[in-house]
C-alpha positions as CSV (number, residue, x, y, z in Angstrom):
1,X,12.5,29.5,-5.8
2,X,15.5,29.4,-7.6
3,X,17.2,27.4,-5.2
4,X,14.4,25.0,-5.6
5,X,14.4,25.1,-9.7
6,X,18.4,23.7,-9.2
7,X,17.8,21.5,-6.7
8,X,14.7,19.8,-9.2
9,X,17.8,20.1,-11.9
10,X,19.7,17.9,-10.2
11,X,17.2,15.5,-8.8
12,X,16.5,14.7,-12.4
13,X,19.6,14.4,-14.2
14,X,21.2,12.5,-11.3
15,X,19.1,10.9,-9.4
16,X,19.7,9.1,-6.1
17,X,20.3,5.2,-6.3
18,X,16.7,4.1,-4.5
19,X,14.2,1.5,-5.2
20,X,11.1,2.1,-7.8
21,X,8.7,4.7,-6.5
22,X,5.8,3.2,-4.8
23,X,2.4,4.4,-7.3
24,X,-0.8,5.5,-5.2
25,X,-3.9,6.5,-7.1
26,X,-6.6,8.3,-5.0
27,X,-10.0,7.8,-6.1
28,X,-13.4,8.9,-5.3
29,X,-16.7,7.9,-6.7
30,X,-17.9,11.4,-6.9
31,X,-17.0,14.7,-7.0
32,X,-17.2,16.8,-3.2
33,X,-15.5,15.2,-1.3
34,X,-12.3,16.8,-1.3
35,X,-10.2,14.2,-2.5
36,X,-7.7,16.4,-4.6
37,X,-7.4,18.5,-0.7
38,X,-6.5,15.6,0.8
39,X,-4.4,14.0,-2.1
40,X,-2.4,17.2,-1.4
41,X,-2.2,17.6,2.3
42,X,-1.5,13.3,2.3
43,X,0.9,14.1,0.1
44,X,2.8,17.0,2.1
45,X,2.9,15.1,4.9
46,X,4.6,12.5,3.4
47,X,7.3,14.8,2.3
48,X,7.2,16.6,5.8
49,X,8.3,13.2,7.1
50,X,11.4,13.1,4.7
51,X,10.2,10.9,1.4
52,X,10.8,12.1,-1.7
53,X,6.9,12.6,-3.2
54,X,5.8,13.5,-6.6
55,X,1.9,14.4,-7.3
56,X,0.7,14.1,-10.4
57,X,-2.7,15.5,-11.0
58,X,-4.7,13.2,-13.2
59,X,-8.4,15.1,-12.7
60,X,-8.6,15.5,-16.4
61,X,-10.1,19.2,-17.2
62,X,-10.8,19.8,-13.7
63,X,-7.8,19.8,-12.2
64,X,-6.7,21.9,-9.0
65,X,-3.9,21.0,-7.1
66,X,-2.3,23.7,-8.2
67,X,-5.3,26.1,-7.4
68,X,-5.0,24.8,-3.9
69,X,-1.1,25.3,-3.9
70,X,-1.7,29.1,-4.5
71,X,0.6,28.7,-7.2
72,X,0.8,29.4,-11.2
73,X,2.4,26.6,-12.8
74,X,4.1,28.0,-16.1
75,X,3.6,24.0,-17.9
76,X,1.2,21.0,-17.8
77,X,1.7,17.8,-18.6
78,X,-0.8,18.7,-21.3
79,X,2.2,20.8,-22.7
80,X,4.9,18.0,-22.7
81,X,2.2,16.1,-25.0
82,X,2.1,19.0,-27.2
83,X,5.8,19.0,-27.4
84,X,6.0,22.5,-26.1
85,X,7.9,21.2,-22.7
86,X,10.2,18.6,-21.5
87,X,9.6,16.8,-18.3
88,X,11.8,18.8,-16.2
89,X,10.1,21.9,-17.5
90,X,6.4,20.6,-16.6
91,X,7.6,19.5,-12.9
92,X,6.6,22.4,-10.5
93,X,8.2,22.6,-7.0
94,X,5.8,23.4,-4.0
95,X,5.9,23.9,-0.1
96,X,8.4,21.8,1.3
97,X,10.3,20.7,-1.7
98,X,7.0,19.1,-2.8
99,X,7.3,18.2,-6.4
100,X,3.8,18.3,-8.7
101,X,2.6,18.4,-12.2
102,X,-0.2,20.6,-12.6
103,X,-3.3,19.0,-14.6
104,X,-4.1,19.7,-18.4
105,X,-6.3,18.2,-21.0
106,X,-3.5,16.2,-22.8
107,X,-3.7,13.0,-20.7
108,X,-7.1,12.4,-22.0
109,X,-5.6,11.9,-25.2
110,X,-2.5,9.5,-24.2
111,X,-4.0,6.1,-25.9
112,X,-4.1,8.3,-28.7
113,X,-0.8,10.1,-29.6
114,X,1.7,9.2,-31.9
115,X,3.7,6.2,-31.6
116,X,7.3,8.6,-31.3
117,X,5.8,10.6,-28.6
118,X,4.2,7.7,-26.5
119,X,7.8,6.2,-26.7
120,X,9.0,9.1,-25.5
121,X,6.0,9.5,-22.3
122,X,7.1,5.7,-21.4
123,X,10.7,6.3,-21.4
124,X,10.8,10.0,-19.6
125,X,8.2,8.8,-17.3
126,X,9.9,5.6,-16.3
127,X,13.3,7.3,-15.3
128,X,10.9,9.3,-12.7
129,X,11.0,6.3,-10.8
130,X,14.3,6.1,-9.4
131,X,14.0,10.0,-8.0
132,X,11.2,9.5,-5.9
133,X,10.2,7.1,-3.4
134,X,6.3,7.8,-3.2
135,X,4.6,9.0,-6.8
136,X,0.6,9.4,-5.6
137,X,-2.0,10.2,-8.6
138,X,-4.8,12.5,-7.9
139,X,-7.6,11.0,-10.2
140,X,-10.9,12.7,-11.1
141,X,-14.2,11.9,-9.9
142,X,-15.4,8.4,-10.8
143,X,-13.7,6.0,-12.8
144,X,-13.2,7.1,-16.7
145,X,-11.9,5.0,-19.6
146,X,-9.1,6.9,-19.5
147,X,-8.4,6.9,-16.1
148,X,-9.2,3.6,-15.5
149,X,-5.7,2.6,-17.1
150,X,-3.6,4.4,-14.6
151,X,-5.8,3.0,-11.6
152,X,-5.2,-0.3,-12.8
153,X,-1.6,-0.1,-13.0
154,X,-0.6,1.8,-9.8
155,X,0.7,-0.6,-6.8
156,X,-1.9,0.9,-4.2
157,X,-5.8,2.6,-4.1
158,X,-6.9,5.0,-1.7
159,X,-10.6,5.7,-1.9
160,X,-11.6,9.1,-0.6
161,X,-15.5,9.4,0.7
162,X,-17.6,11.3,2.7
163,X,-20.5,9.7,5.5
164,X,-23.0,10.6,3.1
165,X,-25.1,7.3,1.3
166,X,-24.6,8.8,-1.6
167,X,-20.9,9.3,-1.5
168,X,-20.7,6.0,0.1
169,X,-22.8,4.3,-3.0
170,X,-21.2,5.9,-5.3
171,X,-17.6,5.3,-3.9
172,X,-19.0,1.2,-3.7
173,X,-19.7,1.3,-7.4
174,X,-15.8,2.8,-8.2
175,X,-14.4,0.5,-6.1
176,X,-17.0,-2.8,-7.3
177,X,-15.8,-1.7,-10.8
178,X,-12.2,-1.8,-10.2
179,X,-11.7,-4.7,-8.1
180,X,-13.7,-6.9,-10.8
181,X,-10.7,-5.7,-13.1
182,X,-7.9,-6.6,-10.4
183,X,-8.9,-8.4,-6.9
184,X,-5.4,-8.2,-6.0
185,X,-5.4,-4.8,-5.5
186,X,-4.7,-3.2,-2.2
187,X,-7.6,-0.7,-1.4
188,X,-7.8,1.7,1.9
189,X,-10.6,3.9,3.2
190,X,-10.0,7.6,4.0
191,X,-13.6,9.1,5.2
192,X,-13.6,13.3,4.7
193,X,-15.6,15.5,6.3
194,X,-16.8,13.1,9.2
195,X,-18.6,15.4,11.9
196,X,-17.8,12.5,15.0
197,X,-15.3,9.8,15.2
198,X,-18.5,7.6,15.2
199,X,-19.5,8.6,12.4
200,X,-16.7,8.2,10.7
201,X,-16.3,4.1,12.0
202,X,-19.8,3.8,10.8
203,X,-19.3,4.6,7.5
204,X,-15.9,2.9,7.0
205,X,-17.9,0.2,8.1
206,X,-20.6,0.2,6.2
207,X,-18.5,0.2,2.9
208,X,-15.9,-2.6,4.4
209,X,-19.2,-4.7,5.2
210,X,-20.2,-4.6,1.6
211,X,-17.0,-4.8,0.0
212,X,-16.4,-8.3,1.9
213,X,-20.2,-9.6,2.3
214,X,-20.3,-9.4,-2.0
215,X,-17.3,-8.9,-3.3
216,X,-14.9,-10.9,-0.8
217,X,-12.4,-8.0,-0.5
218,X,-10.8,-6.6,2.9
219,X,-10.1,-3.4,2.7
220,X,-7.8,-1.2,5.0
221,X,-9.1,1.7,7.3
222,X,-6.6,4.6,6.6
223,X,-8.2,6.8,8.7
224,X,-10.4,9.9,8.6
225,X,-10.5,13.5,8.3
226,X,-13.0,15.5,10.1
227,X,-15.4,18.2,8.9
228,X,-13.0,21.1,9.8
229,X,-14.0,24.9,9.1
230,X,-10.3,25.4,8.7
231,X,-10.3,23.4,5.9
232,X,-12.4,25.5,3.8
233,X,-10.7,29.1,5.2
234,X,-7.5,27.7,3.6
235,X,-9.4,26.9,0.5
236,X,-10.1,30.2,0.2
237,X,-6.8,31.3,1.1
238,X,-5.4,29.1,-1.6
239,X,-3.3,27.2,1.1
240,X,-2.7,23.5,2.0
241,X,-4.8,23.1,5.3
242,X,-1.8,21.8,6.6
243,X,0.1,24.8,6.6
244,X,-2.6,27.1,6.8
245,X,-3.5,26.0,10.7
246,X,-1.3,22.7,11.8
247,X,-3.0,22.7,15.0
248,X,-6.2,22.2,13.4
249,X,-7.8,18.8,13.8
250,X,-8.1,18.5,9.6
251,X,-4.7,18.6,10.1
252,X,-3.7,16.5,12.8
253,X,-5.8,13.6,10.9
254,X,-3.7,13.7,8.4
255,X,-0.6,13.8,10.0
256,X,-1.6,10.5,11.5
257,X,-3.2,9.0,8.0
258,X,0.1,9.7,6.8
259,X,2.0,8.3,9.7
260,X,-0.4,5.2,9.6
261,X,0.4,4.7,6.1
262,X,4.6,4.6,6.4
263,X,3.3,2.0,9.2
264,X,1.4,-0.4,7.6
265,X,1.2,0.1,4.0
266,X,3.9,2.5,2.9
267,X,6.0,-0.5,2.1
268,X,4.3,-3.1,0.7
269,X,3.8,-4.1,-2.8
270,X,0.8,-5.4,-4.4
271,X,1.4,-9.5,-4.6
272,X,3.2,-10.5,-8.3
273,X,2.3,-6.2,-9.6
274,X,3.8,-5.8,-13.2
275,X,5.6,-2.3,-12.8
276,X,3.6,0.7,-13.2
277,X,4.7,2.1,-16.4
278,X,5.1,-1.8,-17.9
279,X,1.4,-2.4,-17.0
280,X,0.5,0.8,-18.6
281,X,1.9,0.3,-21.7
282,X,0.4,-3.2,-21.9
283,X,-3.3,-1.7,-21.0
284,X,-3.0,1.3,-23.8
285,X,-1.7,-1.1,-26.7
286,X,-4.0,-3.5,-25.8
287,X,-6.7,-0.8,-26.1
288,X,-5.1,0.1,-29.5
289,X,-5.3,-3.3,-30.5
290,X,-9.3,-3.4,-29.7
């Protein structure tokens, strides 16, 4: 762990000379349906496949990444608002060199910190993006005011649901709510805990059908996840499903999400996207100037 602890070290004070990290929020319209498990299993097998990912867990309050990880994380970024940590200090490292920051109550109060130490967020934060090439945002449950700023500036959405109408409705409402805020934004479909691959289709479909019929949006198919008993054993374990039992078909659905998403979408850039951290800054002073 050590070894880890320098390597982070160096990552930060250094850097390598890359291209701006690439901003993914993941979303769901409700809680259940294991979107922080798969925001973390995406998210290792990103860095599996040699990209340099950084997940930040947004679920205000309720946050668990770190639960699933197995792993106490000494800082939060709830601490770096307090002042009681730098950056570097609130930056965990997990399995496979994955880097995280461990959720906290102080993001809920970002739009209303001091000037000094929102100056200091934007210009910490915005250094982050030369280290890393994929920085993916684990949001909470439905779409808060708070949150609602850091969906609307990230260059990608991934919406996690289930095959249930209710998860399906609900994740239609998130999604209506956002896209009436930015059309432009590129929006896939990740459907958890499908028993068949039929199922799965049929949902997906269901929610493309009503995102286009009424709101003129395509959205993207990422793929889907299967109802897995595996899933929940390393739940319980408090390990990533994806090393707890890599044969397992949880598993191998996410490998190929993942591999699906370097494919099509892993490069691309939302058409004429402000940068992350400039498009937050203008949607938190504008909300200080309401």
């Amino acid at each position: 762990m050590n070894d880890q602890a320098e390597q982070l070290r160096r990552k930060l004070r250094n850097g390598e000379d890359k291209a701006s990290a690439k901003t993914i929020a993941v979303i769901s319209g409700k809680g259940g349906v294991g979107k922080s498990n798969f925001s973390l299993n995406f998210s290792l097998s990103l860095q599996e496949k040699g990209h340099d990912v950084l997940l930040l867990d947004l679920d205000i309050g309720m946050g668990n990444i770190d639960v699933l990880l197995g792993l106490a994380s000494p800082y939060s970024a709830a601490d770096y608002f307090a002042g009681n940590a730098s950056l570097e200090k609130i930056i965990s490292v997990g399995p496979h060199g994955l880097h995280y920051i461990a959720g906290g109550t102080g993001l809920s109060q970002l739009a209303e910190i001091s000037a000094p130490v929102l100056d200091q967020f934007f210009l910490d934060f915005s250094e982050l993006f030369s280290k890393y090439e994929y920085i993916i945002l684990d949001m909470g449950a439905g779409i808060s005011s708070q949150s609602l700023h850091f969906i609307l500036s990230v260059n990608e959405l991934i919406a996690v649901t289930t095959p249930e109408p209710t998860s399906l409705t609900d994740a239609y409402a998130a999604l209506k709510f956002i896209h009436l805020r930015d059309n432009k934004m590129p929006i896939s479909i990740v459907v958890n805990k499908a028993e068949t691959e039929k199922e799965a289709a049929s949902a997906f479909n269901r929610i493309s059908q009503v995102m286009e019929s009424f709101l003129g949006k395509r959205v993207t198919r990422l793929g889907a996840v299967p109802d897995d008993r595996s899933v929940q054993q390393a739940v319980r374990k408090q390990t990533p499903y994806l090393l707890y039992k890599r044969s397992s078909a949880a598993s191998r659905a996410t490998l190929d999400i993942a591999d699906f998403f370097l494919q099509q979408n892993g490069k691309q850039q939302a058409d004429g996207k402000v940068p992350f951290m400039s498009r937050l800054k203008q949607l938190l002073f504008e909300k200080g100037r309401s």
